[in-house]
C-alpha positions as CSV (number, residue, x, y, z in Angstrom):
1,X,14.3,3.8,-5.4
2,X,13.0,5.5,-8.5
3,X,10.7,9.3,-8.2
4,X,7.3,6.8,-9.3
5,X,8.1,4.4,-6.7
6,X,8.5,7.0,-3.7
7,X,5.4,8.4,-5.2
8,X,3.5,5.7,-4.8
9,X,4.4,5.0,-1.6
10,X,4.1,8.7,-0.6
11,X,0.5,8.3,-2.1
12,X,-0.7,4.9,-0.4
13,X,0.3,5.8,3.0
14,X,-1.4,9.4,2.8
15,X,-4.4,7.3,1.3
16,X,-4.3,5.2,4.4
17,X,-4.1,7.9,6.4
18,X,-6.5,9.9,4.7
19,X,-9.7,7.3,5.7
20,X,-9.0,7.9,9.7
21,X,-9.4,11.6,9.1
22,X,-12.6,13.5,8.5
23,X,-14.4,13.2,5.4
24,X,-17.5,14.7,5.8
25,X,-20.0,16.7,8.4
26,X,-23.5,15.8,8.3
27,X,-25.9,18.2,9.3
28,X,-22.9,20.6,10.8
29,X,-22.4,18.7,13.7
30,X,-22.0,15.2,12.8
31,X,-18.0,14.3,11.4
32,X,-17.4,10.9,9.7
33,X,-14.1,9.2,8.4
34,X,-13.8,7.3,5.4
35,X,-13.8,4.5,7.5
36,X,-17.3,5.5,8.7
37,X,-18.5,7.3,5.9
38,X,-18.4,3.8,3.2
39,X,-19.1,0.4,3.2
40,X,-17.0,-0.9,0.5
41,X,-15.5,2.0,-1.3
42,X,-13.2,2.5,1.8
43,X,-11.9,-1.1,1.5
44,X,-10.8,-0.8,-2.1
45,X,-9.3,2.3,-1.0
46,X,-7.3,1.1,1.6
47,X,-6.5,-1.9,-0.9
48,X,-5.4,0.7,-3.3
49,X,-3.1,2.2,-0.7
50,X,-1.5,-1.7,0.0
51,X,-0.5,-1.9,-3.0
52,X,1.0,2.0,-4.0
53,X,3.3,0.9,-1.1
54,X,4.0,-2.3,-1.8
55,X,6.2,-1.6,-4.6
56,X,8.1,0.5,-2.7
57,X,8.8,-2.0,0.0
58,X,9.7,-4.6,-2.5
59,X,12.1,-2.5,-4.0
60,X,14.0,-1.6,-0.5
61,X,13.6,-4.8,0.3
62,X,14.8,-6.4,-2.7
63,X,12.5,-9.2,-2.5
64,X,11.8,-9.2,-6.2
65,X,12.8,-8.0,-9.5
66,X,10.2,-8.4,-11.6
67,X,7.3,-6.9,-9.2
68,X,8.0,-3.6,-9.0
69,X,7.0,-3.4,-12.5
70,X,4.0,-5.4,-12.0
71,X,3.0,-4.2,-9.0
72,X,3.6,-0.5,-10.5
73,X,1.1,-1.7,-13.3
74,X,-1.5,-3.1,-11.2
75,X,-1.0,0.1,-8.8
76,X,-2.2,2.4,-12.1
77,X,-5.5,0.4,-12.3
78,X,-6.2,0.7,-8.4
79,X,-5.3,4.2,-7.9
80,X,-7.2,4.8,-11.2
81,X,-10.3,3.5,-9.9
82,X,-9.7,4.8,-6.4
83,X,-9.7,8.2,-7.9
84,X,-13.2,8.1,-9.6
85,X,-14.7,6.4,-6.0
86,X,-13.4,9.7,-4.6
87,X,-14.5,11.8,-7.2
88,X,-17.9,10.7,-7.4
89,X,-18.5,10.6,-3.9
90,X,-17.0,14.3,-3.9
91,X,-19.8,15.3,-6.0
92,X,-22.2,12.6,-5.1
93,X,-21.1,12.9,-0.7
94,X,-23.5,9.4,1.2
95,X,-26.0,10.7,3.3
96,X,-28.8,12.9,3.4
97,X,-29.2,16.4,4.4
98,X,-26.8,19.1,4.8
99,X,-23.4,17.3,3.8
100,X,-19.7,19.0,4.1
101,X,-16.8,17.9,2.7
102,X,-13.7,17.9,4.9
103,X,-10.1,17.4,4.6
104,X,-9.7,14.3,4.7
105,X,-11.6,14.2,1.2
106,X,-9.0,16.1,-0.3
107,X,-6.1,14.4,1.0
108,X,-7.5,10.9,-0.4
109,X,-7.9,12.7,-3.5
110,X,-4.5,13.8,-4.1
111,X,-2.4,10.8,-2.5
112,X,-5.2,8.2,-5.1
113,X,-3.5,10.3,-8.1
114,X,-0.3,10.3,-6.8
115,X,-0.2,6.2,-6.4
116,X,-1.7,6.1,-10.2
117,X,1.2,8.6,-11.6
118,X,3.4,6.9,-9.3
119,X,2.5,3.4,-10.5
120,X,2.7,5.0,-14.4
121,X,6.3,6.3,-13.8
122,X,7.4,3.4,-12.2
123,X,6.2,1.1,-15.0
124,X,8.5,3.3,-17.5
125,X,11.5,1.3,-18.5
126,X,14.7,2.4,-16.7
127,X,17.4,4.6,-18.3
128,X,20.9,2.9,-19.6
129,X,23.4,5.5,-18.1
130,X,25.2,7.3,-20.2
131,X,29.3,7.5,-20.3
132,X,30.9,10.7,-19.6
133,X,33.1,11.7,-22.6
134,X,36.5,11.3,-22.0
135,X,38.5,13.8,-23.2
């Protein structure tokens, strides 16, 4: 398994993770997962994470040869747009009132950028080896 592969595995599980911890306390006492906190930003997040590790199982599993670099390409546009849904609801949080954001905001930040440089890496072409010089 290539580095962008185990990245974007690395990145969709976290991702997945990420939406069953806390996002965000409302009015100091009130905490809410992604699950809670969205309607339909949480499911293209979790579809996002799906599909960071999906290339990663196809590659251990060896179901395919051709997906990994499709899958790695069509990883790059979810995790794209899975990090500007977190971003803008980092500076735009739902709700009303006083509005904290939590660790689990965070996280899903960081593992949506690591499935989009994972799915960039793994859509780079792989390296011929090189021989050793005899001597």
């Amino acid at each position: 398994m290539r580095p962008g592969e185990l990245a974007g595995a690395i990145g969709g599980l976290g991702l997945l993770v990420s939406l069953f911890l806390t996002w965000y306390t409302f009015d100091y006492t009130w905490p809410t997962s992604g699950w809670g906190a969205f309607s339909v930003t949480d499911i293209l997040l979790a579809v996002a994470a799906v599909v960071g590790m999906s290339v990663a199982a196809c590659v251990l599993l060896r179901i395919s040869v051709s997906y990994p670099v499709a899958g790695s390409s069509v990883a790059v546009g979810l995790g794209a747009i899975a990090v500007v849904l977190i971003v803008i609801r980092l500076l735009d949080p739902p709700g009303s009132g006083h509005v904290e954001l939590e660790y689990g905001a965070w996280l899903g930040l960081a593992c949506a950028a690591a499935i989009t440089v994972g799915g960039y890496l793994g859509m780079q072409p792989l390296k011929a080896p090189t021989a050793a010089s005899a001597g």
